[in-house]
mmCIF file of the N, C-alpha and C atoms, coordinates in Angstrom:
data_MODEL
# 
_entry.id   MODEL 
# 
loop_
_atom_site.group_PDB 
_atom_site.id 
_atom_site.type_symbol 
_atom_site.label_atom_id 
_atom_site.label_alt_id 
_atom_site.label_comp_id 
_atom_site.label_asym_id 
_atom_site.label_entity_id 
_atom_site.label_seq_id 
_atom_site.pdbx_PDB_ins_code 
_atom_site.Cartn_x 
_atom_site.Cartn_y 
_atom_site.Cartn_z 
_atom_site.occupancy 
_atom_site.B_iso_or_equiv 
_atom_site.pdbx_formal_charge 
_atom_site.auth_seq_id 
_atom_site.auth_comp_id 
_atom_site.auth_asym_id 
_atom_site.auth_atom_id 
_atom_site.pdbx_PDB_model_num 
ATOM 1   N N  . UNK A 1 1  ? 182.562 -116.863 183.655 1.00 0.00 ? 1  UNK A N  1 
ATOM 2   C CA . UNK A 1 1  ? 182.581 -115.414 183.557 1.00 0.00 ? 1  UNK A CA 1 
ATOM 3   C C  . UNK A 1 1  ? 182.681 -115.052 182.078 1.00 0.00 ? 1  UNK A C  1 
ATOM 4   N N  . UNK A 1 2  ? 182.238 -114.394 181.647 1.00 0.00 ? 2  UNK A N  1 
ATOM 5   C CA . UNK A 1 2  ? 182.268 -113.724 180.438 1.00 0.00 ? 2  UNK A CA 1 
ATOM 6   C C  . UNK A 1 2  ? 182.525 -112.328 179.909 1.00 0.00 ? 2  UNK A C  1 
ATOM 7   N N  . UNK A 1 3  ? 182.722 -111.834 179.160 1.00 0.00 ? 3  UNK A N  1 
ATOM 8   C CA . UNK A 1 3  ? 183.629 -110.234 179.149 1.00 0.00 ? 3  UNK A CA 1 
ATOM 9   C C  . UNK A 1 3  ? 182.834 -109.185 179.789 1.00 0.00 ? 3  UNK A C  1 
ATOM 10  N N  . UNK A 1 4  ? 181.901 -108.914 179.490 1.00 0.00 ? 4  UNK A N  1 
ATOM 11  C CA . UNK A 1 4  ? 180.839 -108.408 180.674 1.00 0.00 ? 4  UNK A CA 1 
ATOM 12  C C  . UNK A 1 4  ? 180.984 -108.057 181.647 1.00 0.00 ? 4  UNK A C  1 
ATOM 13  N N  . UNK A 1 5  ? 180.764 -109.000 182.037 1.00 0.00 ? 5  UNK A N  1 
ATOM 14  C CA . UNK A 1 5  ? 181.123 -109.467 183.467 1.00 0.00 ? 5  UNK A CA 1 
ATOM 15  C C  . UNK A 1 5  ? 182.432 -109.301 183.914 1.00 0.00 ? 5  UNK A C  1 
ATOM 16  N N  . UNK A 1 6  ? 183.658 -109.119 183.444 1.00 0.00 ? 6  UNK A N  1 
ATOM 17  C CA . UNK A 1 6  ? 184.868 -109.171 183.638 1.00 0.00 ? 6  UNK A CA 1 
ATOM 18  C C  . UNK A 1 6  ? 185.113 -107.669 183.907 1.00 0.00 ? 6  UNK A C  1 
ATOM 19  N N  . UNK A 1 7  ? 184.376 -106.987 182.947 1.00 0.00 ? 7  UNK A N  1 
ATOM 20  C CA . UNK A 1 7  ? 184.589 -105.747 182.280 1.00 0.00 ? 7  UNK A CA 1 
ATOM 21  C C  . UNK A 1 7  ? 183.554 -105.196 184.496 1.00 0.00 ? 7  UNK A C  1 
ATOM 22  N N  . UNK A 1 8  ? 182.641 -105.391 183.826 1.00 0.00 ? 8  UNK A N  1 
ATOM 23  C CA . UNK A 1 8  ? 181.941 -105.148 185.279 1.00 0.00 ? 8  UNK A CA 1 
ATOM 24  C C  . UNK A 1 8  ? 182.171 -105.196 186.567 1.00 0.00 ? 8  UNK A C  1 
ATOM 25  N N  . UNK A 1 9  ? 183.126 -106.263 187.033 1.00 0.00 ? 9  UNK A N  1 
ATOM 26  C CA . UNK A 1 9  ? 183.581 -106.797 187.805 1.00 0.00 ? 9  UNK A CA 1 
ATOM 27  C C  . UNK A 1 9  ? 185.538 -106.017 188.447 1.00 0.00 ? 9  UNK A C  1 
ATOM 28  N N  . UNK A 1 10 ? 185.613 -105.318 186.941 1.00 0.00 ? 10 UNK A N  1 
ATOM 29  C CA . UNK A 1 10 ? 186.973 -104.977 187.194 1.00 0.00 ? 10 UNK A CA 1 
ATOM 30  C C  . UNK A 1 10 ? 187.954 -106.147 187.147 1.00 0.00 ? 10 UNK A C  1 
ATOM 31  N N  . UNK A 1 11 ? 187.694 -107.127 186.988 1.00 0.00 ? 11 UNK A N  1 
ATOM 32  C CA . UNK A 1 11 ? 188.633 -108.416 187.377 1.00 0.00 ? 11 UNK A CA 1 
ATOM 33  C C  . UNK A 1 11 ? 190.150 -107.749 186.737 1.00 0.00 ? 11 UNK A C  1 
ATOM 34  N N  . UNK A 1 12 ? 190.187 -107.375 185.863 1.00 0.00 ? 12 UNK A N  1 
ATOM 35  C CA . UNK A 1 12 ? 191.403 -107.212 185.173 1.00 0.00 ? 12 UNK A CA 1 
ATOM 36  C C  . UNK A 1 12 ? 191.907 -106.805 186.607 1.00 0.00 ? 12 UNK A C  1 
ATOM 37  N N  . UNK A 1 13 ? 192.103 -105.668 187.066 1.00 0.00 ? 13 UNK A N  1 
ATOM 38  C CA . UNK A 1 13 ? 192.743 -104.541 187.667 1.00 0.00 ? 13 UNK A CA 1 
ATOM 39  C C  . UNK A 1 13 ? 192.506 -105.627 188.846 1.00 0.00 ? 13 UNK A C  1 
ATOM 40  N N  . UNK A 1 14 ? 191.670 -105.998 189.344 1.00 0.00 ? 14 UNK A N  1 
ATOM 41  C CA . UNK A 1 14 ? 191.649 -106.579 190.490 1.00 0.00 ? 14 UNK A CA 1 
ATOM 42  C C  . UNK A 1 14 ? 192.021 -107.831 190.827 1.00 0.00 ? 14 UNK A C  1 
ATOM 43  N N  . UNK A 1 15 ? 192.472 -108.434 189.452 1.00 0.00 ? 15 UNK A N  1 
ATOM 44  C CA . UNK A 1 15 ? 193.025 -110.113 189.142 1.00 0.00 ? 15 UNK A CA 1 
ATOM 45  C C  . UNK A 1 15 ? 195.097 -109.521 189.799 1.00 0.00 ? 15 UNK A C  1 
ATOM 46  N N  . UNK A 1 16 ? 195.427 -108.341 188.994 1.00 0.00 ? 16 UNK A N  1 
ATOM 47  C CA . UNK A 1 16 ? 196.515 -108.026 189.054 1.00 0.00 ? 16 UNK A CA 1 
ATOM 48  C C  . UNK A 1 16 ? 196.965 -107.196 190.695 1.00 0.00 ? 16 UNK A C  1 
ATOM 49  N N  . UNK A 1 17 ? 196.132 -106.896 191.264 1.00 0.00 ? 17 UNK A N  1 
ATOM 50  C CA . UNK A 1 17 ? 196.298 -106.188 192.751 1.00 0.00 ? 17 UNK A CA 1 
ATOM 51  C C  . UNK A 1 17 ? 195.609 -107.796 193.861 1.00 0.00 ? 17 UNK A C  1 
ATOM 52  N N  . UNK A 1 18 ? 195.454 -108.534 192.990 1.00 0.00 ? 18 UNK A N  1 
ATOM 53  C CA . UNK A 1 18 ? 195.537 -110.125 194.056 1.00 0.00 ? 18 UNK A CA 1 
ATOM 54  C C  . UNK A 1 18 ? 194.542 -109.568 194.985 1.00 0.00 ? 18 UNK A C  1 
ATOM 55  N N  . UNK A 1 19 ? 193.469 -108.899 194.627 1.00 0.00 ? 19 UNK A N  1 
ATOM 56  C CA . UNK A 1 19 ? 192.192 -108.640 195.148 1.00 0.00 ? 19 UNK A CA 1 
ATOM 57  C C  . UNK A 1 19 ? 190.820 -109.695 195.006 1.00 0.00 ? 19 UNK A C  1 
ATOM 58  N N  . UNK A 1 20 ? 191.244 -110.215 194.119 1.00 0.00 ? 20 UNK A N  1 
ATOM 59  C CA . UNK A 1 20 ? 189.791 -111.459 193.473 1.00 0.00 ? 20 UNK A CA 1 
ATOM 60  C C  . UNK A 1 20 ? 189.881 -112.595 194.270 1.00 0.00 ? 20 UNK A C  1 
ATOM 61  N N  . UNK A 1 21 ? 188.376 -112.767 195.034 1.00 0.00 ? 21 UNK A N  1 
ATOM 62  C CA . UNK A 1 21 ? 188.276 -113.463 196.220 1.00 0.00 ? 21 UNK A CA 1 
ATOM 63  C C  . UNK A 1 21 ? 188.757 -114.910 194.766 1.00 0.00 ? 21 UNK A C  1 
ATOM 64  N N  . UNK A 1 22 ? 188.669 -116.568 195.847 1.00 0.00 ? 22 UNK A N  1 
ATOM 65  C CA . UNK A 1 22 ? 189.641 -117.108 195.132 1.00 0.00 ? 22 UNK A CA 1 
ATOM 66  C C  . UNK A 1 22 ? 188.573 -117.842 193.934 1.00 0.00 ? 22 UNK A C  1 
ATOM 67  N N  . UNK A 1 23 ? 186.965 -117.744 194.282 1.00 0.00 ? 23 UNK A N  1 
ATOM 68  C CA . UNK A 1 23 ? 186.618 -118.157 192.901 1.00 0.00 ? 23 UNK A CA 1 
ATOM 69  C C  . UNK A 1 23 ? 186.361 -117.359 192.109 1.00 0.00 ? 23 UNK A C  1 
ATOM 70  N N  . UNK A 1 24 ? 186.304 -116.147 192.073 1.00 0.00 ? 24 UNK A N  1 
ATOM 71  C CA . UNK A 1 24 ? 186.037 -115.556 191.321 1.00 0.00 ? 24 UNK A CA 1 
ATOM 72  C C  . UNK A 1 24 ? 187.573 -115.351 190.388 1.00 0.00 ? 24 UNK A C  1 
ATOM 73  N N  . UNK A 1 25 ? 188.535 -115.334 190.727 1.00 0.00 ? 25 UNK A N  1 
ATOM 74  C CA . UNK A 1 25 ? 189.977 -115.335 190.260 1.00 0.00 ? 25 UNK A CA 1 
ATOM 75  C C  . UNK A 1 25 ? 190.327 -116.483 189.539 1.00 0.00 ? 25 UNK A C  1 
ATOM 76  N N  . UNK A 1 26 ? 189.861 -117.356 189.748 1.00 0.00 ? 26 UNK A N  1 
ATOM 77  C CA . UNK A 1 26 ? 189.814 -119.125 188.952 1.00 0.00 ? 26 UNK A CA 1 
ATOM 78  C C  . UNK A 1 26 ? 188.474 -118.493 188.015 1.00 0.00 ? 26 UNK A C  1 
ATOM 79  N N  . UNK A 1 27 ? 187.604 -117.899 187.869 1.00 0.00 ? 27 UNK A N  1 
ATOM 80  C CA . UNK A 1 27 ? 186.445 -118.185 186.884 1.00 0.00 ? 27 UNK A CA 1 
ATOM 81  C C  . UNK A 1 27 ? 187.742 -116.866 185.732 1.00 0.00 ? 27 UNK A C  1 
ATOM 82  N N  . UNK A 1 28 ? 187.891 -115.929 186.298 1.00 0.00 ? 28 UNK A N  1 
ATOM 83  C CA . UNK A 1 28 ? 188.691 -115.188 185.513 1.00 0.00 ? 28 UNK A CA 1 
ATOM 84  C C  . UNK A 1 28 ? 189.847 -115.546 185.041 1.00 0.00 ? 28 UNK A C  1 
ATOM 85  N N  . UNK A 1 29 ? 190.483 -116.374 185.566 1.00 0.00 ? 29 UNK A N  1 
ATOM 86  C CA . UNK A 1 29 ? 191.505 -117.145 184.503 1.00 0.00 ? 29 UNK A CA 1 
ATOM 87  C C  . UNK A 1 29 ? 191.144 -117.860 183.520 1.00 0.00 ? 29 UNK A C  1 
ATOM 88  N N  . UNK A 1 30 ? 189.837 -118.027 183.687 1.00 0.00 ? 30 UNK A N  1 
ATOM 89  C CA . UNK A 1 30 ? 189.429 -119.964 182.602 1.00 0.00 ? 30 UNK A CA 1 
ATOM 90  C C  . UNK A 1 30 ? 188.940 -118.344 181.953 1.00 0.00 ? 30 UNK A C  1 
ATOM 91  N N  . UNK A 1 31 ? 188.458 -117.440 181.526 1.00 0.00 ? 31 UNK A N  1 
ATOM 92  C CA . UNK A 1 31 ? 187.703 -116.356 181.340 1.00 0.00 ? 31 UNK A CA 1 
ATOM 93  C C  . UNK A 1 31 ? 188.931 -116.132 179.940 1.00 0.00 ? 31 UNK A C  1 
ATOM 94  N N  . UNK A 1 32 ? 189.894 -115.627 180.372 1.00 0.00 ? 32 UNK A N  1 
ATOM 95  C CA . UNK A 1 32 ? 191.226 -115.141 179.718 1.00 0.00 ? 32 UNK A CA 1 
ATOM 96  C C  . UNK A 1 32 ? 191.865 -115.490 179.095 1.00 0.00 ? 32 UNK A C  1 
ATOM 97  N N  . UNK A 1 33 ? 191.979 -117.071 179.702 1.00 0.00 ? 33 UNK A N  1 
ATOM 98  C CA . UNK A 1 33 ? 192.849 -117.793 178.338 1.00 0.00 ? 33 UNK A CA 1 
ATOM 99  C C  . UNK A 1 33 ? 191.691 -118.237 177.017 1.00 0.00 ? 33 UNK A C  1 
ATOM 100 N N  . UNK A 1 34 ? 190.318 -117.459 176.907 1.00 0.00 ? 34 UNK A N  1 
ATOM 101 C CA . UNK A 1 34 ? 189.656 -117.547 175.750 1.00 0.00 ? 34 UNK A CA 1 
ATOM 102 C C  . UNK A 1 34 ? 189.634 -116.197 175.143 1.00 0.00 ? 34 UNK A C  1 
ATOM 103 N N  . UNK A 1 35 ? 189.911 -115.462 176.188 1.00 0.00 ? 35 UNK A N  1 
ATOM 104 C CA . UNK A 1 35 ? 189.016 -113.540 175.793 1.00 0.00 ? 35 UNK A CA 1 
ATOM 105 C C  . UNK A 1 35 ? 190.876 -112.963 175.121 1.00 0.00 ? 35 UNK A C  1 
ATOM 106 N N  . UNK A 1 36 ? 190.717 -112.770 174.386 1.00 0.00 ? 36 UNK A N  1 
ATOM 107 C CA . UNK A 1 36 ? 192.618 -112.097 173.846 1.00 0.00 ? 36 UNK A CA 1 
ATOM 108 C C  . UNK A 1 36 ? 192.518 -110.936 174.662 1.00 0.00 ? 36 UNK A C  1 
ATOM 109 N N  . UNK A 1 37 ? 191.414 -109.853 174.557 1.00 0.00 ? 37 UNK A N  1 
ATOM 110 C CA . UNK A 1 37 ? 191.320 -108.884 174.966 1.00 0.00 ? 37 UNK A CA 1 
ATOM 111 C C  . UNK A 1 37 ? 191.751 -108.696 176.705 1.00 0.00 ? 37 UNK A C  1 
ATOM 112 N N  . UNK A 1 38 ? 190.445 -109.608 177.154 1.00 0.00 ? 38 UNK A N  1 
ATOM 113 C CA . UNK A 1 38 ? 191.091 -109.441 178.761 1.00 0.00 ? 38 UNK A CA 1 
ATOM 114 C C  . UNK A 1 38 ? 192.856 -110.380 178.779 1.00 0.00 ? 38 UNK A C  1 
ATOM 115 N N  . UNK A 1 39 ? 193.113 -111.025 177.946 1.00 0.00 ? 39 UNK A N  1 
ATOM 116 C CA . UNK A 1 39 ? 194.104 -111.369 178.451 1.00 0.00 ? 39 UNK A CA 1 
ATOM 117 C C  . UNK A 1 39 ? 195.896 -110.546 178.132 1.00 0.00 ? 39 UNK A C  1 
ATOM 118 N N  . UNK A 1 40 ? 195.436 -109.661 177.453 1.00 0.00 ? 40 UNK A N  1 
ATOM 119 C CA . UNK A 1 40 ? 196.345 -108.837 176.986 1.00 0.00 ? 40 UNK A CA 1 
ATOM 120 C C  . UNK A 1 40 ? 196.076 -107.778 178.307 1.00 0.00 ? 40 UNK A C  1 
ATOM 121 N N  . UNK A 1 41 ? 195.275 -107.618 178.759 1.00 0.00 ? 41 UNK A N  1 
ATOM 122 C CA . UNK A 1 41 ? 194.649 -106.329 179.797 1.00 0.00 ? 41 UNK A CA 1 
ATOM 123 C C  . UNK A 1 41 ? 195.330 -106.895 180.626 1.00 0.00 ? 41 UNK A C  1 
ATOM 124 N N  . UNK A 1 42 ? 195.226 -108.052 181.109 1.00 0.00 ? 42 UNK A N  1 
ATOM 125 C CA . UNK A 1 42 ? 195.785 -108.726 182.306 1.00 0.00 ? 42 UNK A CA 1 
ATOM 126 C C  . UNK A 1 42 ? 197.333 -108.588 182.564 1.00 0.00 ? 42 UNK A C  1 
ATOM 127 N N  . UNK A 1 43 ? 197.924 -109.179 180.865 1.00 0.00 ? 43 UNK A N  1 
ATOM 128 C CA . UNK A 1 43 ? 199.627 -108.675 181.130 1.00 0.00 ? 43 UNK A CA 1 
ATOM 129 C C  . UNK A 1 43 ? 200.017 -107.340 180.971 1.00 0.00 ? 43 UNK A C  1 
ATOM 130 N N  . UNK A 1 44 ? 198.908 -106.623 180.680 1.00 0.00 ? 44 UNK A N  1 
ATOM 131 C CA . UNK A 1 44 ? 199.380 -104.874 180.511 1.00 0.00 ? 44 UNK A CA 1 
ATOM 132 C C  . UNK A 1 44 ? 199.673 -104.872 182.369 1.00 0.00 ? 44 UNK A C  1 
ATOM 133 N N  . UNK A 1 45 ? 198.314 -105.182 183.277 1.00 0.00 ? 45 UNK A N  1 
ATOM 134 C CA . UNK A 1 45 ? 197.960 -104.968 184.520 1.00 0.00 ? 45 UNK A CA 1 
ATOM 135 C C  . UNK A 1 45 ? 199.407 -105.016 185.062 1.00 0.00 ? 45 UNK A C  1 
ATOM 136 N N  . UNK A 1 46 ? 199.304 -106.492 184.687 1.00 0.00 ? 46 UNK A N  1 
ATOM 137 C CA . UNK A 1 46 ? 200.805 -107.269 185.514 1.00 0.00 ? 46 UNK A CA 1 
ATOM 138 C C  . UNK A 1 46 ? 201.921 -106.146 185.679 1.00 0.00 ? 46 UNK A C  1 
ATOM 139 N N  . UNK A 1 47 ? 202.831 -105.943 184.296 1.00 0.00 ? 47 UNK A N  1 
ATOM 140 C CA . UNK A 1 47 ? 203.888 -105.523 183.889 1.00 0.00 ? 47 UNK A CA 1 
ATOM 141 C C  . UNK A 1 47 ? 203.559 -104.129 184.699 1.00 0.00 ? 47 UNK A C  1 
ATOM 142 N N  . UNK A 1 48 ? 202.528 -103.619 184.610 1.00 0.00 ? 48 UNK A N  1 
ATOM 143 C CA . UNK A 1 48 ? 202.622 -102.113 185.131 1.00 0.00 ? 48 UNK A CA 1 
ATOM 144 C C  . UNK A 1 48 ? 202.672 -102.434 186.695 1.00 0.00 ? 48 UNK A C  1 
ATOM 145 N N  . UNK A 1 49 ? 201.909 -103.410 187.812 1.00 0.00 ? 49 UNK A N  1 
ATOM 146 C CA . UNK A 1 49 ? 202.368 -103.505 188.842 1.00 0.00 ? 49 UNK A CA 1 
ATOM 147 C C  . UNK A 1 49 ? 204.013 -103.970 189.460 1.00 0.00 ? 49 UNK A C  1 
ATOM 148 N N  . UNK A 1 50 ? 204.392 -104.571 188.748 1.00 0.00 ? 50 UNK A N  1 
ATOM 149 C CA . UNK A 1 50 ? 205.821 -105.122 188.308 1.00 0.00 ? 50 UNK A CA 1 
ATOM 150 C C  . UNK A 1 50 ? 206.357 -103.925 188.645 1.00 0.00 ? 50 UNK A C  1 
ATOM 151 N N  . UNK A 1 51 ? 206.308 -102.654 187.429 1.00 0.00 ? 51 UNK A N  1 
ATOM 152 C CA . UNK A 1 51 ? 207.469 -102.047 187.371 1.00 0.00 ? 51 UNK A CA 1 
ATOM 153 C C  . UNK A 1 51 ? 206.797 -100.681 188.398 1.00 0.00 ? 51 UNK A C  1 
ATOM 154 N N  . UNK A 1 52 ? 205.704 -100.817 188.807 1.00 0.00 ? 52 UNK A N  1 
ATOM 155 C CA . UNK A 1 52 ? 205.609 -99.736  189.751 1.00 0.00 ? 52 UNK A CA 1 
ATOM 156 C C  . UNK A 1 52 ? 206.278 -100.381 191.114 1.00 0.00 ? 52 UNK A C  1 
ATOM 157 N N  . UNK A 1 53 ? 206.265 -101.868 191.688 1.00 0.00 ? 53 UNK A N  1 
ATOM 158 C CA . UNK A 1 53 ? 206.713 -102.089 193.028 1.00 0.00 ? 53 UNK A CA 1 
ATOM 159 C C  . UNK A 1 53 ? 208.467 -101.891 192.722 1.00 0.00 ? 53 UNK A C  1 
ATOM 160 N N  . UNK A 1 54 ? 209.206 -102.187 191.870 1.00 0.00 ? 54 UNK A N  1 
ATOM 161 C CA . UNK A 1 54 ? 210.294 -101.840 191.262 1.00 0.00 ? 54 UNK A CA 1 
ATOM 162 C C  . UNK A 1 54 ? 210.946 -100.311 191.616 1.00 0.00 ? 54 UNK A C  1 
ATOM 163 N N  . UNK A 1 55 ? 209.805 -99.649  191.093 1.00 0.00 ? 55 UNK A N  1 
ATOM 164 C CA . UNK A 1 55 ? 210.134 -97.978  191.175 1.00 0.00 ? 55 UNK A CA 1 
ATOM 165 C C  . UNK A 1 55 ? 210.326 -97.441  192.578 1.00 0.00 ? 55 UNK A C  1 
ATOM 166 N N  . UNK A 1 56 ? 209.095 -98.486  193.443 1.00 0.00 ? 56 UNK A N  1 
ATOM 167 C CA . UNK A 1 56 ? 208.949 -98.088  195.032 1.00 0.00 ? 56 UNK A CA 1 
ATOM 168 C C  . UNK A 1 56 ? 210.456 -98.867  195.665 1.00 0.00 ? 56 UNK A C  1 
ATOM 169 N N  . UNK A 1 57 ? 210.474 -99.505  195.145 1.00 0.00 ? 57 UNK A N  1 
ATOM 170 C CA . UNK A 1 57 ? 211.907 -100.141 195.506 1.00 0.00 ? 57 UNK A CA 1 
ATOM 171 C C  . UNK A 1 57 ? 212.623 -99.576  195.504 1.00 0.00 ? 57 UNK A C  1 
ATOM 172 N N  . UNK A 1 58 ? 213.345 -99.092  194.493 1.00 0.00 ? 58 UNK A N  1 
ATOM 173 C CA . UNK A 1 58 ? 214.271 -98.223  193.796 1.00 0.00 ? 58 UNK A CA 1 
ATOM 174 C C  . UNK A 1 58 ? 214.425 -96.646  195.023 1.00 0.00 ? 58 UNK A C  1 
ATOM 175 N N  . UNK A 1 59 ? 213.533 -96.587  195.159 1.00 0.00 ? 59 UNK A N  1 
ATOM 176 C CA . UNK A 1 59 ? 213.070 -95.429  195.611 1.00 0.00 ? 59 UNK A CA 1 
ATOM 177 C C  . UNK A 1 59 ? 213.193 -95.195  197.127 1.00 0.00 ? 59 UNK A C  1 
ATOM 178 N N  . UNK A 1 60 ? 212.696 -95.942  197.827 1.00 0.00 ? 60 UNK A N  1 
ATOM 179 C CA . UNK A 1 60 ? 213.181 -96.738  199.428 1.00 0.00 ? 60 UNK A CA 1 
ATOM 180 C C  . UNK A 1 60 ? 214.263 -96.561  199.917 1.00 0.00 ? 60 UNK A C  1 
# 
């Protein structure tokens, strides 16, 4: 996969909502630990699902 394609694909957003069927989620990891960009996108993704299931927690 290549940024493009990543970018196209949504993988970011969809790597972090555990939506990416399972090869396409393995091509986007080997993808990330080269791209800084998607891989900074990826721990933005993370941290913001993190602290939104947190909030729903909290909240419950």
């Amino acid at each position: 996969m290549d940024h493009n394609e990543a970018l196209r694909l949504q993988a970011v957003e969809k790597y972090a909502l555990g939506e990416l069927p399972p090869l396409l989620r393995d091509e986007f990891e080997e993808h990330f630990f080269e791209c800084q960009k998607c891989a900074l996108d990826a721990k933005a993704a993370a941290e913001f699902v993190d602290n939104v299931r947190a909030v729903l927690r909290f909240a419950a």
